[in-house]
N, C-alpha and C positions, 0 to 999 in steps of 0.2 A: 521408689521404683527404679529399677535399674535399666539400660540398655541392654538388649540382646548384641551380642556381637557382627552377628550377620548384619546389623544394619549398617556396620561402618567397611562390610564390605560391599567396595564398590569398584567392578575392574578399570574404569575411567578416571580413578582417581588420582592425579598425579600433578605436576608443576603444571601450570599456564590453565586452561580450559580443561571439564569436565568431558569431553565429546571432542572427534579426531575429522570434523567436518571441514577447519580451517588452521592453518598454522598458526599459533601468539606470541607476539611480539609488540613489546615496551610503543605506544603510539612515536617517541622519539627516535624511536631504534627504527621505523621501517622510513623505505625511501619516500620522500615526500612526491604526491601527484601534482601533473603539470596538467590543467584545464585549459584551453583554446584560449588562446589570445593573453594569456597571461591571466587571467581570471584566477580569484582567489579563492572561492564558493561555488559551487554547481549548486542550484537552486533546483529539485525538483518536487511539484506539486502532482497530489494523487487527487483525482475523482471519482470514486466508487460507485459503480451505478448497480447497485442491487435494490432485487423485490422481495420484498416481506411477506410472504404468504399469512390468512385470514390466520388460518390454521396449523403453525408449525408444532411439530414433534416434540422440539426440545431437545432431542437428543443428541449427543450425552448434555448442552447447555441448548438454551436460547442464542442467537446470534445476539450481537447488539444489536438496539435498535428492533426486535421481534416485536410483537404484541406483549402489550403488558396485562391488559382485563379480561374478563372471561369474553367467550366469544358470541358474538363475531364483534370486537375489537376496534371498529371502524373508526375511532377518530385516531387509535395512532395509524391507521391501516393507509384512510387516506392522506395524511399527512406527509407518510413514505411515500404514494403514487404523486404527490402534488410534487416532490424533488425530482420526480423525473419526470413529469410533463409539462413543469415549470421551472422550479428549480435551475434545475440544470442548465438550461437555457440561458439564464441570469447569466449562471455561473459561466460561460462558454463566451459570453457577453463579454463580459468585466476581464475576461483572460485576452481578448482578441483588443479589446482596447488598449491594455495593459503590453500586449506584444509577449505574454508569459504563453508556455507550452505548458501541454498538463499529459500524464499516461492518464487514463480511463477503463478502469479495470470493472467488465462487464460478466455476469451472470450468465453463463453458455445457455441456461432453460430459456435466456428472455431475449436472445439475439434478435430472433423474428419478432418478438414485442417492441422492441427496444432502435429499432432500425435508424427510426427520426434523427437520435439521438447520435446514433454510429456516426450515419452517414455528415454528420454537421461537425461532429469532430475531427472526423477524417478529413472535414472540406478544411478545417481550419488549422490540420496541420499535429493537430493532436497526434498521440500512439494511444492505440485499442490495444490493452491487454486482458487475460483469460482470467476470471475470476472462479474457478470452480463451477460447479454447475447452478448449484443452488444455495442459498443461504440455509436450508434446510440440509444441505452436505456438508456437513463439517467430517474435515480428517482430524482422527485423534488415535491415540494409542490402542485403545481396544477393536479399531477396527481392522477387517478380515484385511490383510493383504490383496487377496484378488479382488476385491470388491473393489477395494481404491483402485486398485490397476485399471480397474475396470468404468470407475467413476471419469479416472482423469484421459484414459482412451476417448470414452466419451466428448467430452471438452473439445478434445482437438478433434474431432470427425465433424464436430459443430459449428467448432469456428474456422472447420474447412472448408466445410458445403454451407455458410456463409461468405463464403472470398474474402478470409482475414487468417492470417498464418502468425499470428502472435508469438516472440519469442519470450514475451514477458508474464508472469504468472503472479497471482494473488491469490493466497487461501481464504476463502469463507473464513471471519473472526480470526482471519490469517493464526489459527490454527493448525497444525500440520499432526500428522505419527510419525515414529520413525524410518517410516521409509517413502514418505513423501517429496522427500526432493530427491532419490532415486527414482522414483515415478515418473513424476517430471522430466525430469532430466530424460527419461527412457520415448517418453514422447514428443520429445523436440524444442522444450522451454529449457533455457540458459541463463534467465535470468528470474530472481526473486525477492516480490517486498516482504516477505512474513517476517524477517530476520531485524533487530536493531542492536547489533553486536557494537557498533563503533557508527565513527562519524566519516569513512569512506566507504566505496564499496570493498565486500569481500570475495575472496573466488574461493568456493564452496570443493570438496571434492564428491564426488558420487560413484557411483556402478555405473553410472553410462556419461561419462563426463562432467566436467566442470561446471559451477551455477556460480553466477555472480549476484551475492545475495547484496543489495542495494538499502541501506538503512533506513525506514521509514519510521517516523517520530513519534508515537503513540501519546506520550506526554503534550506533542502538540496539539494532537486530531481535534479537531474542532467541535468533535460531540462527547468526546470528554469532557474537556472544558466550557463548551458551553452549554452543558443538556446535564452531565455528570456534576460536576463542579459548581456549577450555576456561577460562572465568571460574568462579567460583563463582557459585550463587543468589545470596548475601546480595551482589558485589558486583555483579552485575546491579539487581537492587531500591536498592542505594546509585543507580548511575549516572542511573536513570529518577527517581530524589525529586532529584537534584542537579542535573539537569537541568530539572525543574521548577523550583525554585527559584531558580534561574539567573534564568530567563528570568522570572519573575514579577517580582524585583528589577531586573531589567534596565530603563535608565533610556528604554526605546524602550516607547511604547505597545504594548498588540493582538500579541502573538505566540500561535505555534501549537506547540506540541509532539506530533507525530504519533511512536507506534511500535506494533511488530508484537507480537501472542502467536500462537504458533505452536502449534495445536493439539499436534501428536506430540511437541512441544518444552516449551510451557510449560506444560502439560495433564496433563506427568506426576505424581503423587503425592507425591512429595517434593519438587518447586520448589512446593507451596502456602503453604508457610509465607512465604516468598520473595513469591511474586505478591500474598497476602493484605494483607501489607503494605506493599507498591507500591501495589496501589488504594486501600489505605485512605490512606495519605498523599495521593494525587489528591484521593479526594473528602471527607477532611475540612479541606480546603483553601478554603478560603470565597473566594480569590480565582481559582479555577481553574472553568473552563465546561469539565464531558462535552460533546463534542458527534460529531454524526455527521459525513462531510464533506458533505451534501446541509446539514447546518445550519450549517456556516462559512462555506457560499457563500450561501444564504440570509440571514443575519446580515451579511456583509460588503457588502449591494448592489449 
């Protein structure tokens, strides 16, 4: 069977990256970043607070983390509700003792659900950012243009007339189309986790200004590896200190180490021993900055 020709044409095909969203360049070749105080790593930790609905769509995928059995699905259903009316809490626990900051990227349908939750990370210093409206919204390729337009309009009229002005955005299954960080960007978010191009942040270009897409670690997320992977806690906590450490030694200035705690997921009672000493190796790390991502874009100029 042979190839059709058309398929090797592709107008983006050229030296460095497939897509003209960031410049590339050799990790050696760009200027290395200067972190506060001399820090060598910016440490940033995500908590994703989304709701799984009994009955999702599916469409075009299941989120992670959706309903697995025929419906009505209630033991993964409640298991997701226990991460945020338990969960999380732990988790908000363990980061206030820890002295770590976390961004908190929250579901616009469940703001008013979800308030408890806001308002207790806000007290503690956290950053609330926009997660899409629903885990049942995913952006992908096949959807209408205005529809998105129209999805992520929504988001910030929500998380307006909630008294939260979020510059920071996360996709549902941070999925995106291609004109979703135009979107964004059109409605007043500057900054993006969907993206894990590199191990600093990057400054995106768009139609209505720059997005500094911030790397967040999939390979790390904690329901990968501990729900996907079936790892153990203790070699979970090995990967996040090893990973640290990596990158602090690493002879490139200014790296960022972003990953996820997953309320239903790391929030349960016996990974604490596990998480406890994951944060405490962070923050007894004198060479390592908590930061939120509104402070690595801040801090980066």
């Amino acid at each position: 069977m042979t190839i059709d020709d058309a398929y090797l044409a592709y107008p983006n095909r050229r030296y460095g990256t497939d897509q003209d969203r960031y410049g590339w360049a050799l990790a050696k070749d760009r200027p290395p970043l200067a972190w506060p105080d001399g820090k060598a790593l910016a440490c940033m930790i995500v908590v994703p607070i989304e709701h799984h609905m009994l009955n999702p769509s599916g469409k075009p995928f299941k989120h992670p983390g959706a309903m697995m059995t025929p419906y009505p699905d209630l033991r993964h259903y409640t298991s997701r509700d226990y991460g945020n009316r338990v969960g999380v809490f732990r988790l908000l626990k363990a980061l206030d003792a820890a002295g770590l900051k976390a961004v908190l990227p929250v579901n616009a349908l469940q703001l008013d659900r979800l308030r408890p939750v806001i308002d207790a990370a806000l007290d503690a210093g956290h950053e609330i950012a926009a997660y899409g409206l629903s885990t049942d919204h995913l952006h992908w390729g096949g959807l209408d243009r205005a529809v998105e337009d129209g999805w992520v309009a929504q988001v910030r009229a929500l998380f307006d007339a909630a008294g939260l002005s979020p510059r920071t955005w996360m996709s549902p299954a941070r999925q995106q189309s291609f004109a979703t960080l135009d979107l964004i960007a059109k409605h007043g978010f500057d900054i993006c986790l969907d993206w894990e191009s590199d191990e600093v942040p990057i400054v995106m270009t768009t139609d209505h200004g720059p997005i500094h897409a911030i790397p967040l670690s999939n390979e790390l997320d904690d329901r990968t590896l501990l729900i996907d992977r079936r790892q153990t806690e203790e070699r979970w906590a090995d990967q996040i200190i090893e990973a640290k450490d990596f990158l602090v030694a690493d002879a490139i200035a200014g790296r960022l180490l972003g990953f996820t705690l997953t309320p239903y997921v790391a929030g349960q009672p016996f990974r604490q021993h596990a998480l406890r000493r994951m944060l405490a190796a962070i923050a007894g790390d004198a060479r390592v900055w908590s930061a939120t991502a509104t402070q690595v874009v801040e801090a980066r100029g």
